[in-house]
PLY file of the C-alpha trace (Angstrom):
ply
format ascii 1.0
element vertex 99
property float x
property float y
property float z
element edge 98
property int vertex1
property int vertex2
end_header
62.08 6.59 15.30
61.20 6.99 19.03
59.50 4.79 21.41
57.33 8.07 22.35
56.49 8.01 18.52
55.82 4.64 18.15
53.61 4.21 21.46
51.82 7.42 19.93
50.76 5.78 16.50
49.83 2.70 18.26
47.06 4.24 20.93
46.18 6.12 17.71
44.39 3.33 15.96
45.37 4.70 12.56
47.45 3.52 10.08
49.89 5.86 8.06
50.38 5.86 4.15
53.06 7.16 2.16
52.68 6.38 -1.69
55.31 6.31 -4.67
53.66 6.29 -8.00
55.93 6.42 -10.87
55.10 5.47 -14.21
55.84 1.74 -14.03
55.10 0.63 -10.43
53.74 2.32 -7.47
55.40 1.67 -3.83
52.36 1.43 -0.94
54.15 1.88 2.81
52.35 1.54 5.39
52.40 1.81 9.24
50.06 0.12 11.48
48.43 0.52 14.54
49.46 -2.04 15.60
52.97 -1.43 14.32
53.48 -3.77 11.71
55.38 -2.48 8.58
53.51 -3.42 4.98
55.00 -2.62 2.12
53.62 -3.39 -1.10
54.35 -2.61 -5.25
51.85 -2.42 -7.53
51.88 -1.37 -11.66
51.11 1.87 -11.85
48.40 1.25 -14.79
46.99 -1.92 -14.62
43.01 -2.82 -15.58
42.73 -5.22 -12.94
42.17 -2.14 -10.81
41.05 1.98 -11.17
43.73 3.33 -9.06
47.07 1.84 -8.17
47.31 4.00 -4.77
44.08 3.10 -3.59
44.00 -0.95 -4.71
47.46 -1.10 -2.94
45.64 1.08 0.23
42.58 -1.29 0.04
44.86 -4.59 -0.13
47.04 -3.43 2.80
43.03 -2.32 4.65
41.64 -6.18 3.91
45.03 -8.33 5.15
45.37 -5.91 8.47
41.85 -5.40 8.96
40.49 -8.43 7.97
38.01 -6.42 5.83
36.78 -7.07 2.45
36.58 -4.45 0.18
34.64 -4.86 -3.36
35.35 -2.48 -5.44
32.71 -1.20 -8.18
33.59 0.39 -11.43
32.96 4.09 -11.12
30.77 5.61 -13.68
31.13 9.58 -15.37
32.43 10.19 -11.83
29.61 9.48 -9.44
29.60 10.43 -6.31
31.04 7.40 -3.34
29.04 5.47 -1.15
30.51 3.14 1.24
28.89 0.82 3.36
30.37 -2.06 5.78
27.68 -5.34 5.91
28.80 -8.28 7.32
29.79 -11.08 4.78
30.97 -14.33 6.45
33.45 -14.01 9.14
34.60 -10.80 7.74
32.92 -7.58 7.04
32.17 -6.16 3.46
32.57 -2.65 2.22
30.77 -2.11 -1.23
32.27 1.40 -3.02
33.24 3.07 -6.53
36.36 4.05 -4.63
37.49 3.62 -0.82
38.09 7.28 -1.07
0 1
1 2
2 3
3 4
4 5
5 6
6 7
7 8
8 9
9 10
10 11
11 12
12 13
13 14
14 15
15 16
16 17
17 18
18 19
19 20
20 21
21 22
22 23
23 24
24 25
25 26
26 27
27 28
28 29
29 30
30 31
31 32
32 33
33 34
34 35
35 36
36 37
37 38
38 39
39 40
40 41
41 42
42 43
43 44
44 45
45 46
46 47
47 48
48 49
49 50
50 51
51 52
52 53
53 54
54 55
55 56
56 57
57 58
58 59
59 60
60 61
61 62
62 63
63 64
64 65
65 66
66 67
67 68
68 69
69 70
70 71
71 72
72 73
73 74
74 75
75 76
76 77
77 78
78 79
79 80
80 81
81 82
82 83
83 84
84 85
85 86
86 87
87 88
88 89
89 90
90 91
91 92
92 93
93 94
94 95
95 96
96 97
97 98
């Protein structure tokens, strides 16, 4: 990759995703703003959590962000509602979904 491409992404302030899901584990990459690499692998299926793409998302969101996420069973597909409210020293983002 670049330098041009790198200095690009981090006066962005986003981070990129590119997801693997496969029917055992799914692969979470992600690239930073602030240009840390996280890569993370997840079970594809696993109760703990209603999407493996978005729990591995959300994960990578709380360590780099320093956000905390709780995540709320969605119900006969209900529309999302997210909201950030401070919770300690870190703030706290109540949704069915992150997206």
């Amino acid at each position: 990759m670049s330098d041009q491409g790198e200095s690009h992404r981090k006066e962005s302030g986003k981070f990129r995703f590119a997801i693997d899901r496969g029917g055992t584990f799914t692969d979470v990459y992600s690239e930073c703003p602030n240009g840390e690499v996280r890569v993370m692998k997840l079970l594809s299926v696993d109760p703990a959590y209603p999407d493996a793409p978005r729990e591995g998302i959300r994960r990578i969101l709380e360590q780099v962000k320093q956000l905390l996420f709780v995540v709320k069973k969605k119900r006969n597909h209900e529309p999302l509602n997210c909201t950030r409210k401070p919770a300690c020293e870190k703030k706290l983002c109540q949704s069915s979904e992150l997206f």
